[in-house]
C-alpha positions as CSV (number, residue, x, y, z in Angstrom):
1,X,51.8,82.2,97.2
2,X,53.4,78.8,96.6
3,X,56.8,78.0,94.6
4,X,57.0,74.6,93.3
5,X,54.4,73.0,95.4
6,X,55.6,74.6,98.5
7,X,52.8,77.3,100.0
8,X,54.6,80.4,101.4
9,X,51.9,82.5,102.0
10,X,48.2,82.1,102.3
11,X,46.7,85.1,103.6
12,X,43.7,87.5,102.2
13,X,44.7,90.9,101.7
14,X,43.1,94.3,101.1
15,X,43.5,96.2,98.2
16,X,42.6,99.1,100.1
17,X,45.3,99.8,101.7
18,X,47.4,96.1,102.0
19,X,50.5,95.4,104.6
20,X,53.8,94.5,103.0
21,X,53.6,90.7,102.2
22,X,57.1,89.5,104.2
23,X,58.6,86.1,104.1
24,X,62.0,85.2,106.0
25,X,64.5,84.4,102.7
26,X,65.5,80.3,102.6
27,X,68.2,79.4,104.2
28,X,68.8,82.4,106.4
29,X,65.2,83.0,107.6
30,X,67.1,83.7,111.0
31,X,69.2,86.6,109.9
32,X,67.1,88.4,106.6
33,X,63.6,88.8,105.4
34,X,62.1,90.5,102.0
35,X,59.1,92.3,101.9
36,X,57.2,93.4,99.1
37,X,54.7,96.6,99.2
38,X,52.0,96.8,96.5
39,X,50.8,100.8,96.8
40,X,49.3,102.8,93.9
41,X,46.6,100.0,93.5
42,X,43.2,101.2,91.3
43,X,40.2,99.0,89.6
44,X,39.1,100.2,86.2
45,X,36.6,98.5,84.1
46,X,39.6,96.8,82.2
47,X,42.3,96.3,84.3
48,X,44.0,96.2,87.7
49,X,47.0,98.4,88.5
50,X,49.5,97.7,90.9
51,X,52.4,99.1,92.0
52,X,55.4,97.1,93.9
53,X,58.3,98.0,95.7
54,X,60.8,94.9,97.1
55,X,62.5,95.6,100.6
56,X,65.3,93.4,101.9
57,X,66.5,93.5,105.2
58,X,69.6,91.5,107.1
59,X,69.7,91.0,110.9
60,X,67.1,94.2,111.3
61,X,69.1,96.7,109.3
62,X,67.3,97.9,106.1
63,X,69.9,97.0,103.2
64,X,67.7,96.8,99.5
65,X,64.7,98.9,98.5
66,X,64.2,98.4,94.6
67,X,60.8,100.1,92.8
68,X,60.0,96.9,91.0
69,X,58.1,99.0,88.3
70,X,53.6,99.6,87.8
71,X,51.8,96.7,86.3
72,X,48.2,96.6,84.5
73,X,46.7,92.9,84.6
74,X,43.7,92.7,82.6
75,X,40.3,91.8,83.8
């Protein structure tokens, strides 16, 4: 995952059963992170469907979970 020519994130993940993709938010990585879960995730001929649900958390304490919605990217 990159933003602007910056890389955040280069990992492989499993669509099986993935880990929450986390990243320490700029400018107070010390203090908050945000996660976001992809669950519901099924391969058809067509398409890919993914589910996503964004989790913020500040000094440890859970303080956002938002259901960011189902998506279906073609194939």
């Amino acid at each position: 995952m990159d933003f602007d020519g910056y890389e955040f994130v280069h990992e492989e993940i499993s669509l099986r059963n993935p880990p929450p993709l986390c990243i320490g938010i700029p400018m107070l990585k010390e203090y908050a992170d945000g996660c976001i879960k992809l669950y519901d995730i099924r391969k058809t001929e067509k398409s890919l469907h993914i589910c996503a649900e964004l989790n913020i958390s500040l000094i440890h304490i859970h303080i956002v979970k938002e259901n960011l919605g189902c998506f279906d990217i073609p194939l």
